[in-house]
matplotlib code that plots the C-alpha trace (Angstrom):
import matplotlib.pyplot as plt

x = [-25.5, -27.2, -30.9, -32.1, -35.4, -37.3, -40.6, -42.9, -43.1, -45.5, -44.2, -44.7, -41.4, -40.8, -40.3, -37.1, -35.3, -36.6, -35.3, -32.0, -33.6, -32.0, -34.7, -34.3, -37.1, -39.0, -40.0, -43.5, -43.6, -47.2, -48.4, -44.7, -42.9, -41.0, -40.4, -38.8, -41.9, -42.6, -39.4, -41.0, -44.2, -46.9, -49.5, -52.7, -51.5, -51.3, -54.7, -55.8, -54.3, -55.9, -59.3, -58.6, -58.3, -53.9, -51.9, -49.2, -46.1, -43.5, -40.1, -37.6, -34.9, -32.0, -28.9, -26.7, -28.6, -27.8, -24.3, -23.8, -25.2, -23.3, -19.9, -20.9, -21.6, -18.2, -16.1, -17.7, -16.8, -20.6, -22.5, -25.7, -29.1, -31.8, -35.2, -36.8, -39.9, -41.4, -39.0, -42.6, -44.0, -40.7, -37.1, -36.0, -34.8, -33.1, -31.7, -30.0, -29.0, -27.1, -25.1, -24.4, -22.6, -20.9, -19.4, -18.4, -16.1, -14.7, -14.8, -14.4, -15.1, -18.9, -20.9, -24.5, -27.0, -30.5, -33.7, -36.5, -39.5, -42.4, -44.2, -45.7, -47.0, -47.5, -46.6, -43.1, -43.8, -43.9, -40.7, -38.7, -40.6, -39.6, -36.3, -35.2, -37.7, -35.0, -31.9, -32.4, -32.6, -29.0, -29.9, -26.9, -27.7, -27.5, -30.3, -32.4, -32.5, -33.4, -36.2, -37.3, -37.6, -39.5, -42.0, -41.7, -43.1, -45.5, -47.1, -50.9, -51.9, -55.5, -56.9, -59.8, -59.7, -62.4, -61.2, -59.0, -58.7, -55.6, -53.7, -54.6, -53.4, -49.8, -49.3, -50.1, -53.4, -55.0, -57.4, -59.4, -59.3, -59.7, -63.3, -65.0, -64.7, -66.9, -70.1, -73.3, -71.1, -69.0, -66.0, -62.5, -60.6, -56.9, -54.1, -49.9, -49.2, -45.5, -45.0, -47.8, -51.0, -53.9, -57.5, -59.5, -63.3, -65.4, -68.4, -71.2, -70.1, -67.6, -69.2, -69.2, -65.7, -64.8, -66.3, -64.9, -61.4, -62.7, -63.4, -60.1, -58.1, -59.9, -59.3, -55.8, -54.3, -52.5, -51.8, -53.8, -53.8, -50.1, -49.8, -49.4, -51.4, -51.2, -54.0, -53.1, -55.5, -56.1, -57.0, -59.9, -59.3, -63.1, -63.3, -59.9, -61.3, -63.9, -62.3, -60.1, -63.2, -64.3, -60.5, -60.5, -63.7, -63.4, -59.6, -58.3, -55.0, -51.6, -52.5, -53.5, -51.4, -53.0, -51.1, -51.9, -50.7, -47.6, -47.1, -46.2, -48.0, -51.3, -50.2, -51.4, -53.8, -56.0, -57.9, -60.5, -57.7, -58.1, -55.3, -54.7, -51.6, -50.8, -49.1, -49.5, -47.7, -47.9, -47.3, -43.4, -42.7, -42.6, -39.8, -38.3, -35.4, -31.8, -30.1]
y = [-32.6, -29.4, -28.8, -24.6, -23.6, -20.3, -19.6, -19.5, -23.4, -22.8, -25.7, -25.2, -24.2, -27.8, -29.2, -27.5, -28.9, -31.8, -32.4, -30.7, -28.3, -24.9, -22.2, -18.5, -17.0, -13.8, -11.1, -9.4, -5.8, -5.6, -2.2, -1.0, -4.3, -6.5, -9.9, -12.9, -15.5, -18.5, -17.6, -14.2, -13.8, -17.2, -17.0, -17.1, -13.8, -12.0, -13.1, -11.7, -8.0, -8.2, -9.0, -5.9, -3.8, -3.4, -4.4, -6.1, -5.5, -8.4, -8.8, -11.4, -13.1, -10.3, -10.6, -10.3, -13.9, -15.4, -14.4, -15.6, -19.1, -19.1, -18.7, -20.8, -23.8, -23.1, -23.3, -26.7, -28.2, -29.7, -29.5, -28.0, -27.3, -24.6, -25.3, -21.7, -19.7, -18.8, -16.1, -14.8, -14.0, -13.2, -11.5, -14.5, -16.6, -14.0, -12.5, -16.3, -17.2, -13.8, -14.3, -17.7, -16.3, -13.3, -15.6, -18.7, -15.2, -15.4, -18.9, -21.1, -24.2, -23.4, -26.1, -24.8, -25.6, -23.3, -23.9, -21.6, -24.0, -21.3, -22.7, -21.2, -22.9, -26.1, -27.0, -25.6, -27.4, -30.8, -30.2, -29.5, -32.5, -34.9, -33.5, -34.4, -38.1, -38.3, -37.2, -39.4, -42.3, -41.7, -40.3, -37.8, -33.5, -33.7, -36.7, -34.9, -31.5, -33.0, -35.1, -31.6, -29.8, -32.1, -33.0, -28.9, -28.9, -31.3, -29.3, -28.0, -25.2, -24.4, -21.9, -19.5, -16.6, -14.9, -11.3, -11.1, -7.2, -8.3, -10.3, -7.1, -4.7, -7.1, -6.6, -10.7, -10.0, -6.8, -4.7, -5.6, -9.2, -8.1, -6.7, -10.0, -10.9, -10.5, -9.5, -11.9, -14.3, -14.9, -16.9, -16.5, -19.9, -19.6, -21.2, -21.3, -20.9, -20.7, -19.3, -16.4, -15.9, -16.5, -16.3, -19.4, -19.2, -17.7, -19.6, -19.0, -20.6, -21.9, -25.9, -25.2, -24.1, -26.8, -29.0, -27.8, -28.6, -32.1, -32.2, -30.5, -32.9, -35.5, -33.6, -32.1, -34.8, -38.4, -41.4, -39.3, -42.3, -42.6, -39.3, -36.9, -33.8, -30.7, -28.4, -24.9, -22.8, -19.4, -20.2, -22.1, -25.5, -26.4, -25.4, -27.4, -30.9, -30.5, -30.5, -33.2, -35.3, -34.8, -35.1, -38.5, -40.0, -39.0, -40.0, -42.6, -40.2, -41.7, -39.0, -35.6, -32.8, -29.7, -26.8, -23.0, -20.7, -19.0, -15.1, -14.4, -15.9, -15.2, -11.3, -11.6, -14.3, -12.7, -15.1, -17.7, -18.7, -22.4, -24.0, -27.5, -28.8, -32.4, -33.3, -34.4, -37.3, -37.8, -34.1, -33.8, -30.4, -26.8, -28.3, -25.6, -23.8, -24.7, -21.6]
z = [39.6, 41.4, 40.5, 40.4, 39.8, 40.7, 42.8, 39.5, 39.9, 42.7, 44.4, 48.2, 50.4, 51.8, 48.3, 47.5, 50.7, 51.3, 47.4, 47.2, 44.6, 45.4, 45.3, 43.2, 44.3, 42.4, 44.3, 45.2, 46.7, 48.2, 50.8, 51.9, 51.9, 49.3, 50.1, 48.3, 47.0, 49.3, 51.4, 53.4, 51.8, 51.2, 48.5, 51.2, 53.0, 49.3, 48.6, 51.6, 50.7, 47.5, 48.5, 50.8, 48.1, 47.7, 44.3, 44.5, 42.3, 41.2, 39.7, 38.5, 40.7, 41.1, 39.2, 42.6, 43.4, 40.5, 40.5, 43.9, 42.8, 39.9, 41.4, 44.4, 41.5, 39.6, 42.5, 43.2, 39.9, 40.0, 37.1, 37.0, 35.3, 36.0, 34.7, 34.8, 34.3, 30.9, 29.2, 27.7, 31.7, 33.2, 32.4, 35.0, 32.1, 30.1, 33.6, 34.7, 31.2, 30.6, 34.3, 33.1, 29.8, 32.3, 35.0, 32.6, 30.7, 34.4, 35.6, 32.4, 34.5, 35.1, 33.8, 33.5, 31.3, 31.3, 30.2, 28.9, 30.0, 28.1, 30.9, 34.3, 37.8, 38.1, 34.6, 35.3, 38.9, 37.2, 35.0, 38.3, 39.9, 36.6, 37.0, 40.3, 39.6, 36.8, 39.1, 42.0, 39.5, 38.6, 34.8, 33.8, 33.1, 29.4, 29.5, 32.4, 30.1, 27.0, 28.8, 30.6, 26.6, 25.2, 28.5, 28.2, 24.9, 25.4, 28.3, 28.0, 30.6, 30.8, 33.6, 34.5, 36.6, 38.6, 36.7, 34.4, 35.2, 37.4, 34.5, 32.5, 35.0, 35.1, 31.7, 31.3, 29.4, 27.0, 28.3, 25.7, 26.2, 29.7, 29.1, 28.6, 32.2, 35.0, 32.3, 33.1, 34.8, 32.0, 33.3, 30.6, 29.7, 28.9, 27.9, 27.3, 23.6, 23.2, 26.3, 26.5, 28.0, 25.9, 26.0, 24.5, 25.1, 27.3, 29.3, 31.8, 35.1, 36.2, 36.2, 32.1, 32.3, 34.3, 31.8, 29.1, 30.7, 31.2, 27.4, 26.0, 28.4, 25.5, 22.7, 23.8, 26.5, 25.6, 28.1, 31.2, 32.7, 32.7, 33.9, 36.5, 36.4, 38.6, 39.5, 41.3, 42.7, 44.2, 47.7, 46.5, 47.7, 47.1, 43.0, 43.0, 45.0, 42.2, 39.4, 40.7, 41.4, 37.8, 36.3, 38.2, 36.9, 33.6, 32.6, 35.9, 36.0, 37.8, 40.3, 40.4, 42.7, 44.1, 45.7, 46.0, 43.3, 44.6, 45.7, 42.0, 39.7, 42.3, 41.7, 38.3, 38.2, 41.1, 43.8, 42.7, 40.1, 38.8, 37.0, 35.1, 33.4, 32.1, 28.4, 25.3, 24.8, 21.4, 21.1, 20.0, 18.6, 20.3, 22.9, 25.3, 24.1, 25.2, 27.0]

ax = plt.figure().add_subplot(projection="3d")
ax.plot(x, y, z, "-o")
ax.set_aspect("equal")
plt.show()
């Protein structure tokens, strides 16, 4: 059974080979340049161009790329199963399912099964890493994908950004949602609802904000300390120890996994982003959609 997921997990480089995950990545086009996410480009360097003042631009894995992956899994008879990026932040869902229904007209035998996750960075990145958990313990496709819906459904995103003018700019955020940023130190919380950005609340600092995430793991988390939870960050290694210091002494997780946002979902988010996903177990409903 072949594994595909695309460069929104925000897993590092290393994780897709040293896994046997094969990697679509999106693209970002930043000064005069457009480079494939994680493969060309890293997360640290695009932070660095956005402090210095450029925008970068991103788009969703190519159709050519998925054809070509495609094909190459139909003429291997293997089955396969691509966990992808939120349909509501991306065309990269709608863009891999469609190929799928165009080369199965040509190659019958392709036997692919694609999921709309609704989620983004490391709550897709823990999916993918359940997935191939699930995989390497002998579990078949059709058991993998309907673990990944419902641990999909069950997934809680909750993030703040240092200004929220750059998910507006993306398209991820209104302008008017936008505006409460960056006044008196107010720092935005978001979350995922059915696969779209959201704004929450709003708090002064980011300690309150981090506290708050502490407090809605309580009121919004189930079994933390059966879990593993994922924080990504926007070259801010520090804010992200922190609230990994606090996530720890408050709820005794399984263990809690910190990597940089990735070159895409950094493009919107902007640097100083902080970002924290684990489930609800108890939580059932909402499961990603079948493709």
């Amino acid at each position: 059974m072949k594994l595909f997921a695309d460069s929104a997990t925000d897993l590092p480089l290393d994780f897709f080979g040293k896994h046997d995950v094969t990697l679509l990545p999106l693209r970002v086009e930043i000064g005069d340049g457009s480079y494939d996410d994680i493969v060309e480009i890293n997360s640290k360097e695009v932070f660095r161009r956005i402090r210095k003042g450029e925008r970068p631009k991103t788009s969703q894995v190519s159709p050519e790329l998925f054809e070509k992956e495609w094909e190459k899994l139909a003429k291997t008879g293997e089955q396969g199963l691509y966990i992808a990026f939120s349909s509501e932040l991306s065309g990269t869902y709608s863009t891999g399912a469609a190929m799928c229904r165009q080369m199965q007209e040509e190659h019958p035998e392709l036997d692919l099964v694609v999921i709309d996750t609704k989620c983004a960075s490391l709550g897709y990145g823990l999916l993918v890493m359940e997935a191939v958990r699930l995989r390497d313990e002998g579990l078949g496709r059709d058991e993998i994908a309907e673990h990944i819906r419902k641990m999909a459904g069950r997934m809680v995103h909750l993030f703040t950004v240092e200004d929220l003018d750059y998910l507006a700019k993306g398209g991820r955020l209104s302008k008017a949602s936008a505006f409460i940023g960056g006044l008196l130190n107010i720092k935005p919380l978001l979350h995922v609802e059915d696969g779209k950005l959201v704004p929450l609340e709003k708090h002064r600092g980011r300690k309150k904000v981090f506290q708050r995430m502490i407090d809605l793991m309580n009121e919004r988390g189930s079994g933390l300390s059966r879990q593993k939870i994922a924080i990504s960050h926007g070259d801010d290694e520090e804010a992200a120890l922190l609230l990994k210091s606090l996530i720890e002494e408050a709820h005794h997780p399984e263990s809690v996994e910190i990597y940089m946002i990735g070159s895409v979902i950094g493009s919107h988010a902007g640097p100083g982003t902080i970002a924290l996903f684990f489930q609800d177990l108890d939580q059932d409903s909402g499961q990603a959609e079948k493709g």
